[in-house]
C-alpha positions in Angstrom: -46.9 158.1 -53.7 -48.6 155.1 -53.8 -51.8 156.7 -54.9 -49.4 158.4 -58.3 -48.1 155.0 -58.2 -51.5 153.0 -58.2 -52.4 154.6 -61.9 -49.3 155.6 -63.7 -48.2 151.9 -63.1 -49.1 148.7 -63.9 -48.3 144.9 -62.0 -46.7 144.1 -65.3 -44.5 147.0 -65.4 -43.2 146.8 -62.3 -41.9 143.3 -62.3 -40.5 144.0 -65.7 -38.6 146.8 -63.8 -37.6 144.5 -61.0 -36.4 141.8 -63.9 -34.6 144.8 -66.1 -32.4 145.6 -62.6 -32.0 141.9 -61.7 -30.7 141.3 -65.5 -28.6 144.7 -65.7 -26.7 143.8 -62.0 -26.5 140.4 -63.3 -25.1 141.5 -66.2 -22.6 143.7 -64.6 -21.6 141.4 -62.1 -20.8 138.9 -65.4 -18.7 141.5 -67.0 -16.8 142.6 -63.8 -16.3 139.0 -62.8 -15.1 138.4 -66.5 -12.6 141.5 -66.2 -11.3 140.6 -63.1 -11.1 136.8 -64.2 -9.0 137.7 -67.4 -7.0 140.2 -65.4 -5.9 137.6 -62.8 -4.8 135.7 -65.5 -2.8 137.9 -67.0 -1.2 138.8 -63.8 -0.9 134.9 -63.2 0.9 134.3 -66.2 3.1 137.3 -66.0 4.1 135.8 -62.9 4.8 132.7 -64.9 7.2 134.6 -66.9 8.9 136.3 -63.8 9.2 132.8 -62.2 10.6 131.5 -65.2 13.1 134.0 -65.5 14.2 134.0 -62.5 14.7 130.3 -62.5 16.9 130.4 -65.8 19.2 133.0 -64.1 19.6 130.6 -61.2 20.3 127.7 -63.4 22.3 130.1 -65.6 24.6 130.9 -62.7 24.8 127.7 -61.4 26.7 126.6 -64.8 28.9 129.3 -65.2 30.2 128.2 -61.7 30.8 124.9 -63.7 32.4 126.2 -66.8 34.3 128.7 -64.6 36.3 125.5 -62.7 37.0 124.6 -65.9 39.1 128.1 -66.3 40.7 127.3 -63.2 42.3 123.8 -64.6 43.1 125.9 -67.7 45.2 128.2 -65.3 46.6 125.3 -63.5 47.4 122.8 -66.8 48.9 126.6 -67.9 51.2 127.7 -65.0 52.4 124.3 -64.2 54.3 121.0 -66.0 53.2 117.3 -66.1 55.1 116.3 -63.3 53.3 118.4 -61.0 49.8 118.0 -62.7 49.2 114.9 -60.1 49.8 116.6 -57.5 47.9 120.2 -58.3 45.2 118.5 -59.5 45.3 115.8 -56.0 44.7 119.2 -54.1 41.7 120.3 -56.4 39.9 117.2 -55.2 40.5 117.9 -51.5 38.4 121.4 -52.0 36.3 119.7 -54.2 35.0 117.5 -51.0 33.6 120.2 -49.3 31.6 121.9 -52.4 28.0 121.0 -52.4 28.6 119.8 -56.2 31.3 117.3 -55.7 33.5 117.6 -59.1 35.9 115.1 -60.0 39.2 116.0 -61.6 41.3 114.0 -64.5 43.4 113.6 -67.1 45.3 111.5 -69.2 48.2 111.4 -71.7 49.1 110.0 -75.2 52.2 109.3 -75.7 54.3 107.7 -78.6 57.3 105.7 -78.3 59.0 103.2 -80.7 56.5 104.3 -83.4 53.7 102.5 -81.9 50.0 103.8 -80.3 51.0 103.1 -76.6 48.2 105.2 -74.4 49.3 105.6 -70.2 46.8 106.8 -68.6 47.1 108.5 -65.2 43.3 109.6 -63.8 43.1 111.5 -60.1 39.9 110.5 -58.1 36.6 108.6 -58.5 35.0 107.4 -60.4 37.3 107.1 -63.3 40.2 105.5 -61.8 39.1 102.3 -63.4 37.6 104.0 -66.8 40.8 105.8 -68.8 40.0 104.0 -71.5 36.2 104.7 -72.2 37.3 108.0 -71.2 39.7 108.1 -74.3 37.4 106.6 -76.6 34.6 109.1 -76.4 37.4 112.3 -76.3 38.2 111.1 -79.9 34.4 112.6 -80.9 36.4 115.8 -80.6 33.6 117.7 -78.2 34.1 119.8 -75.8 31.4 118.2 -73.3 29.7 114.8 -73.2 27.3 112.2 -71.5 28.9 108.9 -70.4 27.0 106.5 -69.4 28.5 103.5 -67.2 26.3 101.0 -65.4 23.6 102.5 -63.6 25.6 106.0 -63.3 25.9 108.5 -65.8 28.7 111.4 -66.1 28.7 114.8 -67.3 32.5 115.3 -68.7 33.9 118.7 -69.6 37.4 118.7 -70.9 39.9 120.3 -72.8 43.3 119.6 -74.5 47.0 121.0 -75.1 49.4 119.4 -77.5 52.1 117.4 -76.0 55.3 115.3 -76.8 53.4 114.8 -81.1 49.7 114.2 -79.5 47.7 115.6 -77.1 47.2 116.0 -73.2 43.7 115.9 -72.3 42.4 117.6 -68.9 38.8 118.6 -67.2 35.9 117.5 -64.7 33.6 115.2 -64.4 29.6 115.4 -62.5 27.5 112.5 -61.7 24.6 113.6 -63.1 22.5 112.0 -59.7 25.0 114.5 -57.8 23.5 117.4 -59.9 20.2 116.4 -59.8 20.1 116.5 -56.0 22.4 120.4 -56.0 19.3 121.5 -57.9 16.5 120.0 -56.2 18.4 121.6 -52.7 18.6 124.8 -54.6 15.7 125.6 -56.7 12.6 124.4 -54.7 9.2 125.8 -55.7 6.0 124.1 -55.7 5.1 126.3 -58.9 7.4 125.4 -61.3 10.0 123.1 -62.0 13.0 122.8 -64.4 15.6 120.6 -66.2 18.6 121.2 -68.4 19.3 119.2 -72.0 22.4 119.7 -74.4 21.8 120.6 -78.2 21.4 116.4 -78.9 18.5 116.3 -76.6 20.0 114.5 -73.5 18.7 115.5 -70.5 21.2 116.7 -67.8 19.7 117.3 -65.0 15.4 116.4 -64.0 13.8 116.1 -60.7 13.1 113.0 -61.8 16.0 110.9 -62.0 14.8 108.4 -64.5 14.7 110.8 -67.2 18.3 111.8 -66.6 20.6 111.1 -69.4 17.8 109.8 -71.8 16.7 112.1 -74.6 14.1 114.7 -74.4 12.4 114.2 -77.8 11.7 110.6 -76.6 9.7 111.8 -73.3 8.2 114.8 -73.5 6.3 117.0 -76.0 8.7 119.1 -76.8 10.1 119.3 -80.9 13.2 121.1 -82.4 10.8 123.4 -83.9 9.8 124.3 -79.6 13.8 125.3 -79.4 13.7 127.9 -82.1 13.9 130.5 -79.7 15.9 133.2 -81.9 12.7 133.8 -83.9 10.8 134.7 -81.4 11.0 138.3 -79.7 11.4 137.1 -76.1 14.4 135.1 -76.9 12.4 132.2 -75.8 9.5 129.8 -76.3 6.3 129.1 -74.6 3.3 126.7 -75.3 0.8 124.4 -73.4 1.9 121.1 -72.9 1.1 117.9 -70.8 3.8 117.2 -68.0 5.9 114.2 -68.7 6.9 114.8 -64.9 3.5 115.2 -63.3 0.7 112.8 -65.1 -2.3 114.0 -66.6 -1.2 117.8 -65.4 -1.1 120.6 -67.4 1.6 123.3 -68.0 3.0 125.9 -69.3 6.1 125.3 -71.1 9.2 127.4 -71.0 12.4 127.0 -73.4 15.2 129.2 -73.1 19.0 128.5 -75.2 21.8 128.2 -72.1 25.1 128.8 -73.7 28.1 128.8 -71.3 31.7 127.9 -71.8 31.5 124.1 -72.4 28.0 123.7 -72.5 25.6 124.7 -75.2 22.0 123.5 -74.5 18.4 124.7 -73.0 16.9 125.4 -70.0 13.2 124.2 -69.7 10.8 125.2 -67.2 7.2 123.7 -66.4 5.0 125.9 -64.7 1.7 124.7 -63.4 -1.4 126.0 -65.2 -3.7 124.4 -62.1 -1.8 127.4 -59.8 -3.0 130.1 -62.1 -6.3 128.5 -62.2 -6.5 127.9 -58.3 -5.4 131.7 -57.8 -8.4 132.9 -60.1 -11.0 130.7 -57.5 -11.4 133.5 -54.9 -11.9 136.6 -57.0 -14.9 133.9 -58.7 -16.4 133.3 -55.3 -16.1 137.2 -54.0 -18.0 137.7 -57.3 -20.2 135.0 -56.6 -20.9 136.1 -53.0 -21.5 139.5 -54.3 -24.0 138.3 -57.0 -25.6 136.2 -54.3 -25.9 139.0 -51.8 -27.3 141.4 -54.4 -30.0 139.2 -55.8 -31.3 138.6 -52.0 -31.3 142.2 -51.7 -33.4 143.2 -55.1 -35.6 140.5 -54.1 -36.6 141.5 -50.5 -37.0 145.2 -52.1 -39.3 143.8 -54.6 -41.4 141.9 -52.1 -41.8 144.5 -49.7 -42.4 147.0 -52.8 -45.2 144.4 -53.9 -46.6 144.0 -50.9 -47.1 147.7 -50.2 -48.8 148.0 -54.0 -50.7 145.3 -53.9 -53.6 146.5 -52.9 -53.7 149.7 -54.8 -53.4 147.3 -58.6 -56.4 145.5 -57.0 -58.4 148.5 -56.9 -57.0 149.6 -60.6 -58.2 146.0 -62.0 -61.5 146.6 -60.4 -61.8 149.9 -62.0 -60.5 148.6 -65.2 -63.0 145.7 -64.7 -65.5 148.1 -64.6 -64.2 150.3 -67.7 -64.0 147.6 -69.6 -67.4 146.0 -68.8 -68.8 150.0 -70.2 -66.7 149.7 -73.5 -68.1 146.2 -74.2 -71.5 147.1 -73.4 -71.3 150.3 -75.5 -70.1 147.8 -78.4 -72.7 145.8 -78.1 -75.1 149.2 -78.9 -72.9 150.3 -81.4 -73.6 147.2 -83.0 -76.9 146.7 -82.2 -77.6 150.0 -84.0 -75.8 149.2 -87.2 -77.9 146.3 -87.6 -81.1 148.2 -87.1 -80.0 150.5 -89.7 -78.9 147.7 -91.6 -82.7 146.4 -90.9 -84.2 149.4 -92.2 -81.7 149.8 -95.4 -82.7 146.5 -96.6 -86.3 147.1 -95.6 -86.0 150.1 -98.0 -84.1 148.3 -100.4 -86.5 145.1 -101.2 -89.9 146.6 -102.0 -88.2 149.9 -103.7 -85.8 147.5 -105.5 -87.8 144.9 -106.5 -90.5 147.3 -107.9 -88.0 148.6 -109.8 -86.9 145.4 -111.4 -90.3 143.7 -112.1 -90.9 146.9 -114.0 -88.2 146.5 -116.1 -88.7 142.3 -116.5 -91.6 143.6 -117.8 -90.5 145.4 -120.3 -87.8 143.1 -121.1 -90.2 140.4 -121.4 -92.0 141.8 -124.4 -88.5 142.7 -126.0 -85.8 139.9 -125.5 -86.8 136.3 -123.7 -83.4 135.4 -123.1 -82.5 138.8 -121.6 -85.7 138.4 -119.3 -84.7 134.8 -118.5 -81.1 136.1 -117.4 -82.5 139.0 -115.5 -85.1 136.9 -113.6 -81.7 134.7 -112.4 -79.9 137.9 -111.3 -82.5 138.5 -109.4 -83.0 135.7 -107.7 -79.3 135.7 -106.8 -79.7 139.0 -105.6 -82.7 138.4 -102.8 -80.9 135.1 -101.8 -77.8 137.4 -100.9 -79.9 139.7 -99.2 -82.2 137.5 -97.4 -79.4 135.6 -95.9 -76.9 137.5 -94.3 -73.7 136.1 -93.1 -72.6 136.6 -89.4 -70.9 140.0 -88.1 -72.1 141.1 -91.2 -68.9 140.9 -92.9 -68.0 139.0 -96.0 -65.1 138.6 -98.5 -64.5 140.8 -100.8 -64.5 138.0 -103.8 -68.8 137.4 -102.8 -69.2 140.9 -102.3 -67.8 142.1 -105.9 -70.1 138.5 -107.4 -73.0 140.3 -105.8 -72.4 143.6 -107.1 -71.7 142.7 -110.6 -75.3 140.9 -110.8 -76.4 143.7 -108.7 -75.4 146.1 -111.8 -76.2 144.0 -114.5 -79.5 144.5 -113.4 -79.0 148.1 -113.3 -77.6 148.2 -116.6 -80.8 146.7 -117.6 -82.9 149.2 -116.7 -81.0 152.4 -117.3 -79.2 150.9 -120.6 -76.6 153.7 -121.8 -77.5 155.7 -119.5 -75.4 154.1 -116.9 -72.1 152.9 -117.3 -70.2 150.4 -114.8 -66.3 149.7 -114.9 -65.0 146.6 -112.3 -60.8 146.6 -112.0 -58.7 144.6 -110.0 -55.2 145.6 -109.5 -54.3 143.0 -106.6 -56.4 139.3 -106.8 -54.9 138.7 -103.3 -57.4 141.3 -101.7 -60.3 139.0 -102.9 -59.7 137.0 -99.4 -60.3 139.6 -97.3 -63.5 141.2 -95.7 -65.7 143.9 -96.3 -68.7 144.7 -93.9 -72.3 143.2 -95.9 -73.2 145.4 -98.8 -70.5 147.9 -98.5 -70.3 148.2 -102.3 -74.2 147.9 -102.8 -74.9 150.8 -100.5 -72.2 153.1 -102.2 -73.3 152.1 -105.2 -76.8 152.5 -104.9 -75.9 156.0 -103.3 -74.4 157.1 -106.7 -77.3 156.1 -108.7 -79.9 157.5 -106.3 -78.5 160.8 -106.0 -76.8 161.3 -109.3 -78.1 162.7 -112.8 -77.7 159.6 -115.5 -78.8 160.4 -119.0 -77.8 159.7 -122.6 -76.1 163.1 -123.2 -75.0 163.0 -119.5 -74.6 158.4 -118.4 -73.5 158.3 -115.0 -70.4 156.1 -114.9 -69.4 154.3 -111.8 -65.8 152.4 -111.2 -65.0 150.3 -108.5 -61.2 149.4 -108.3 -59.8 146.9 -105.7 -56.3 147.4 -104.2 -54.2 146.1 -101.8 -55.4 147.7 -98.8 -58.9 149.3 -100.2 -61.6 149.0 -102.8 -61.9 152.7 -104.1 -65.6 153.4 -105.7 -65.9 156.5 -107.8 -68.6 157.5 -110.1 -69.1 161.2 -112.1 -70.5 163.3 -109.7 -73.7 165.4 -111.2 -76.5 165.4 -108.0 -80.0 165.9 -108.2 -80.9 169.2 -107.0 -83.7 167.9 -105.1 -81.7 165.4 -102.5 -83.4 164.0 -99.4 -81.6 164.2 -95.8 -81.4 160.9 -95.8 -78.5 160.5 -99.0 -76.4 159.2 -96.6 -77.8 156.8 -94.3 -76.5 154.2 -95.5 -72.8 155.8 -95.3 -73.4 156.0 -91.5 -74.5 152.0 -91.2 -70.4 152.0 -93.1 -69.1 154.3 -91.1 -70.5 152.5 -87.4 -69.7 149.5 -88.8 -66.2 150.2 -89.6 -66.1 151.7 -86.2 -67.2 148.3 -84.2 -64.2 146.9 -86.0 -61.4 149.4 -84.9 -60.8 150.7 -88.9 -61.9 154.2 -88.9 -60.8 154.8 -92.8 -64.1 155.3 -94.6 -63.1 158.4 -96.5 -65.3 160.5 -98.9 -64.3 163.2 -101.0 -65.2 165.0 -104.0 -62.4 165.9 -106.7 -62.3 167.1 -109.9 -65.8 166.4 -110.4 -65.5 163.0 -109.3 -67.3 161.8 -106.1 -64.7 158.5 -104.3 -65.7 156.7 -101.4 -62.7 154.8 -100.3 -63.7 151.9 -98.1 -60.8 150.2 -96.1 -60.3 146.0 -96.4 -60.4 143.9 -93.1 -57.9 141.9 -92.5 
């Protein structure tokens, strides 16, 4: 295995493999821990809901016990007459001391004698003994409950009324609101959550904080007529994020619910604490943790002891690629070597056949047109300087290369007159900034005149046409009968040249009587 293993794979692959695990089991244990995060939320805040719930029903029941006492009056102030209200009502306060909500009965009577207002007042155990009269004056407000406050006390009245003797007979209970505040805190402990009761004004009825009691809610807390609203939503109540006027700085989760029992129409609000939820999400983040943890360790010691075993069979692969690579240089390095010998011996062919050629024809010239010999003599002289110096890795750009050859075929032109015919067109002029290998265009050029037919009847017409990728070189293709073996010699120097430099795309073909030698730019 670890000899299959030593060449089909590389040091590189396998810690990429080792890092696409790591990353795919770290990104599982992400999503899982995000999954089970967001469903322990959920389940959290469902729980929210339940608790919620439940407490309303408690609180719920707790005040229909209230209203219901205030049926049982009814059925007393009913069944009985005012002489014997005192003492009905004096036995009513006997039970009442040994409820756990002490409630205090009363009542008082307007009556009118002599045409005057004359108000007696008769009022059966504490607190109100003293406190007919303030009694009377709020009763006129025509409510059926109300929040007195007295001192440092404040009462929770319910009441209700019969006509008597051309007024009325009022009747009902009265709850220190301290009283109910410590019935609720007895009966409704839970560290989660906690709850207090406010009328449709806004005062607050019952809070585990007593200073809050009988002050309004929109003064202290968060909360706005729009948060009571609760018939638009589909729950039948409402529930936002708030800060806790109870518990400072904390965070909760604000529950209003309409309570609506006979003599009291208000809300119910409960604050649940949003640090539970987020305490209760803590362990499934460290299991996931621990997991993570635990599975990293384990990848890692796999990958050690996997790289250990392997080590020394990628040492003997980089030795062996050492080696292979050391060849292919070396073989570059010929492959070079050789096109610049051939390179050598084309220009060695080139000057003395060349320039025999052109001092034949500056003679001629000479005798014929100054000017034209003055111009060709320059030509020329550009030309050898081009040749005598070439540049390094015998490439160039394209733009020197297509200077050269157009002097290059001037001189031609020159010499063969209209017998030769010589077209240059450039379709892209961002191509002139790349390479070419060193007298690409000379050597194909050369090729076609060399080996071609070029006559008045029959001129020999060469185009070279630069693109975006390629300079394409075609000329009429009419070849000597008598061709040497050595036509394409300088084709090969192209073709080995373009072969040191990865960009095997020399391509020849002959078409429609056309020979085209495409030659590929480098980049």
């Amino acid at each position: 295995m670890l000899l299959h293993l030593r060449y089909s794979l590389s040091r590189k692959a396998i810690y990429l493999t080792a890092l696409l695990v790591s990353l795919i089991t770290l990104t599982a244990l992400i999503v899982l821990s995000f999954l089970l995060t967001k469903e322990t939320l959920k389940n959290n805040e469902q729980f929210a809901r339940r608790s919620f719930l439940n407490k309303y029903d408690a609180i719920e029941f707790e005040f229909n016990n209230i209203a219901n006492y205030q049926n049982v009056l009814k059925n007393v102030v009913d069944k009985s007459n005012v002489n014997s209200y005192k003492d009905h009502f004096n036995v009513l306060n006997e039970l009442n001391n040994h409820r756990n909500l002490r409630l205090y009965n009363w009542y008082y009577s307007n009556k009118n004698s002599n045409n005057k207002n004359e108000f007696n007042y008769t009022s059966i155990g504490k607190p109100f003994n003293d406190k007919a009269e303030l009694i009377s004056e709020k009763l006129k407000q025509q409510k059926n409950s109300l929040i007195i406050h007295d001192k440092d006390s404040m009462y929770w009245v319910n009441y209700d009324s019969v006509p008597y003797n051309q007024s009325y007979f009022y009747y009902g209970s009265t709850i220190n609101l301290i009283d109910l505040h410590d019935y609720f805190i007895n009966i409704n402990k839970n560290s989660f959550n906690y709850v207090f009761v406010f009328d449709k004004e806004g005062y607050c009825i019952t809070h585990p904080d007593e200073k809050f009691i009988g002050k309004n809610i929109f003064d202290f807390t968060t909360i706005t007529p729009q948060d009571t609203l609760s018939s638009k939503t589909q729950l039948k109540y409402t529930e936002q994020k708030a800060i806790s006027e109870y518990l400072t700085e904390t965070e909760i989760t604000r529950f209003i619910k309409p309570l609506k029992v006979d003599g009291f129409d208000g809300y119910v609000a409960v604050g649940y604490l949003n640090f539970y939820i987020e305490e209760s999400v803590q362990p499934t983040k460290l299991y996931v943790a621990t997991i993570f943890i635990a599975t990293i360790f384990l990848i890692s010691v796999i990958f050690l002891l996997f790289n250990l075993l392997t080590r020394k069979a990628f040492r003997e692969k980089e030795v062996v690629s050492n080696e292979k690579n050391k060849l292919l240089i070396e073989n570059e390095m010929i492959v070079k070597e050789n096109a610049l010998n051939q390179l050598k011996q084309l220009k060695n062919q080139i000057n003395p056949h060349f320039l025999f050629n052109s001092l034949n024809t500056l003679y001629m010239t000479i005798g014929l047109n100054q000017k034209q010999a003055q111009r060709f003599t320059m030509n020329l002289s550009k030309i050898y300087r081009y040749l005598i110096v070439p540049p390094k890795e015998n490439i160039v750009t394209v733009k020197k290369e297509l200077e050269f050859i157009q002097q290059y075929m001037e001189l031609q032109k020159s010499r063969f007159q209209e017998e030769l015919v010589f077209n240059l067109i450039i379709k892209d002029e961002k191509s002139l900034k790349k390479s070419i290998p060193y007298l690409a265009l000379q050597l194909v050029v050369e090729n076609a005149i060399k080996h071609n037919i070029a006559t008045i009847d029959s001129p020999l017409s060469i185009t070279i046409e630069l693109k975006k990728n390629n300079i394409v070189v075609s000329n009429t293709y009419q070849p000597i009968n008598n061709t040497t073996d050595n036509m394409h010699f300088g084709l090969e120097y192209l073709e080995k040249m373009y072969a040191f430099y990865k960009t095997n795309t020399l391509r020849i073909k002959v078409k429609d009587g056309i020979f085209i030698c495409k030659l590929t730019l480098i980049n």
